[in-house]
Residue, then its C-alpha position, 0 to 999 in steps of 0.5 A: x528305334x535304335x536299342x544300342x543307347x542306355x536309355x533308348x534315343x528315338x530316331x528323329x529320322x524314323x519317327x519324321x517317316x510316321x508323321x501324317x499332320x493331324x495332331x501336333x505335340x510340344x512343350x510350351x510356356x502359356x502367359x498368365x491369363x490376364x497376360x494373355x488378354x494383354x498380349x491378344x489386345x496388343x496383338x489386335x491393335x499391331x495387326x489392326x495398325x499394319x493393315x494385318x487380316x490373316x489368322x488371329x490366335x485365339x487368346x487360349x492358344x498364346x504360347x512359346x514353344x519350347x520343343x516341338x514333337x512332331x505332328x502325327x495321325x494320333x499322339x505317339x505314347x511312347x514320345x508322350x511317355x518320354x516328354x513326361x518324365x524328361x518334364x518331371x526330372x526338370x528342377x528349375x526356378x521361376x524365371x521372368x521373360x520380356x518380349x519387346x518387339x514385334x516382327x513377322x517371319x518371313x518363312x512362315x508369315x507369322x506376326x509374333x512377338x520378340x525379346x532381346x536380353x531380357x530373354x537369357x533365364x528362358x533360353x537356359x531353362x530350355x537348355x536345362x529341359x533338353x538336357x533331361x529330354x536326352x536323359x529320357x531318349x528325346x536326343x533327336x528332338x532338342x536339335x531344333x534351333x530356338x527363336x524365343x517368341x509368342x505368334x500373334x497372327x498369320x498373314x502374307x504382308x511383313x512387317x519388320x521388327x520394331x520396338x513395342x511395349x514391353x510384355x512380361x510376365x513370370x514362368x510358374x510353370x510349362x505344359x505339354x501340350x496337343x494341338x489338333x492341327x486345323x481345329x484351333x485347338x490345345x489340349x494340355x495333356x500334362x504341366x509341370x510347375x517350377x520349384 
């Protein structure tokens, strides 16, 4: 950890040497319930319409990602500690998201949802919890690129973007969340509601 910086920055690079690949920490934004039951019939058909058999996402794991921590051999306290008071500093307003395409990226085969305009209140209440994820020494982890989307399925066949039924719901609030990596598993160690 650097000790020149009020607060302390965490070195991404120091703590990308410690990661072992168990057990995954990110802030997200879950759907509604009955959104997610929404999203998960929407995602069966399009998967079911593409000829799609790889990995479903449950239902209970639907998310967008906002940041991503890492993934380590056992939760770090000290990120965890910082997530949760960048988290408790963020004031925002409830915002709505769209998401109006399906596409699958090439990188990682995942089938995910996508949203166009209708996605500007979302990036900047990202950009607002990177600011207090600075604020609290979380510099190293806001650097990722932000591609807004919800991940239906993983599977080796693409399919290329294209418009579907608009699915929208109203952000109330994001969680932290812990994924055991294999297990197909989220934990919400803590959420946040807006005000």
């Amino acid at each position: 950890m650097r000790t020149s910086h009020v607060p302390e920055q965490l070195s991404f690079d120091a703590v990308e040497s410690q990661e072992k690949g168990n057990d995954r920490l990110l802030f997200a934004i879950l759907p509604p319930p009955a959104t997610a039951e929404q999203i998960a019939r929407l995602g069966s058909h399009l998967g079911h319409q593409h000829g799609l058999r790889g990995d479903i996402v449950d239902q209970q794991r639907l998310h967008i990602t906002l940041h991503h921590f890492g993934d380590y051999d056992g939760l770090p306290p000290g990120i965890v500690s910082m997530a949760k008071t960048a988290a408790a500093c963020l004031k925002v307003a409830p915002f709505d998201v769209v998401f109006d395409r399906a596409v699958s990226f090439k990188n990682s085969h995942a089938f995910v949802l996508r949203g166009g305009n209708e996605l500007t209140a979302l990036l900047s209440f990202r950009q607002a919890l990177s600011v207090e994820m600075i604020k609290a020494g979380l510099r190293d982890f806001t650097r990722s690129p932000f591609t807004p989307h919800v991940t239906l399925q993983y599977d080796d066949r693409l399919v290329v973007e294209h418009e579907i039924e608009p699915v929208r719901w109203t952000v109330n609030e994001f969680v932290l969340v812990h994924s055991l990596i294999g297990k197909h598993e989220h934990r919400h160690l803590a959420r946040w509601p807006l005000l």
